[in-house]
N, C-alpha and C positions, 0 to 999 in steps of 0.2 A: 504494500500500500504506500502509495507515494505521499509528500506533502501537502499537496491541494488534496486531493483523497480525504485524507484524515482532517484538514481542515470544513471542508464542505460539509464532512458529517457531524463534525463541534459544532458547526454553526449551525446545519439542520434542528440539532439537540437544543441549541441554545435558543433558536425561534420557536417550536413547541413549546417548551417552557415559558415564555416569554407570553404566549398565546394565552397561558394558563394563569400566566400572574395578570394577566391583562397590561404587561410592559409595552414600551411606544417599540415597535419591530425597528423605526430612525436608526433607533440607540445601539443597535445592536454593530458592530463594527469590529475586526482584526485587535485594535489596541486597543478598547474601551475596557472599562475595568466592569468585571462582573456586579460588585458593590454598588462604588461611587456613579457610574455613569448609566448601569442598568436596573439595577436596583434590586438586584438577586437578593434572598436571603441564605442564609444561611442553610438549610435544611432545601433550598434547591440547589443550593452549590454541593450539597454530599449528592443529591440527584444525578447532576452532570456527571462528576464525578465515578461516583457507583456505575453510572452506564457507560461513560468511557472504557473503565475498565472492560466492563462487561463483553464490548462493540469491538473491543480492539486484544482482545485478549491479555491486559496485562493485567500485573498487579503493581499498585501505585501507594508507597507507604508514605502513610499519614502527616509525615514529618514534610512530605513536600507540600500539602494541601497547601499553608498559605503561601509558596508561592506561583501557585493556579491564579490568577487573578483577573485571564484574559484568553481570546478565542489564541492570541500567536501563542502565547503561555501553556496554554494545554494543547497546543500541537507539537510544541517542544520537548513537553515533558513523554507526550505518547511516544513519540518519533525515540528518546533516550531511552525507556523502557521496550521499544520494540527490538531495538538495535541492543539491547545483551539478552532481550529473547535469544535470537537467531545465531 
């Protein structure tokens, strides 16, 4: 799975959610911060999260959660744990 790959499906993940919180779909962008500019909570960001992993088969320990903070963010972090899957 290449880089836009994995990005397009962050961002799929992150507009259904978005749908759900009733968030302005605008706001949704590569560098905006999950938090401050969309206005995630907390309990949708274990969301994202939990289905990354799930979508991408890794596993993603805890300690990196806050620095997921954004769509390029958690395609970094997938792409790092894909890359010592293999």
């Amino acid at each position: 799975m290449n880089k836009e790959e994995i990005k397009s499906a962050i961002r799929e993940l992150i507009t259904d959610i978005a749908e759900d919180m009733d968030i302005d779909e605008s706001s949704i962008t590569d560098e905006a911060s999950f938090i401050e500019d969309m206005g995630l909570d907390s309990m949708a960001l274990l969301e994202v999260l939990a289905t990354m992993e799930k979508k991408f088969g890794v596993s993603i320990p805890e300690s990196e959660f806050p620095n997921i903070t954004s769509i390029n963010k958690c395609v970094a972090t997938v792409e790092k744990y894909l890359a010592q899957k293999s």
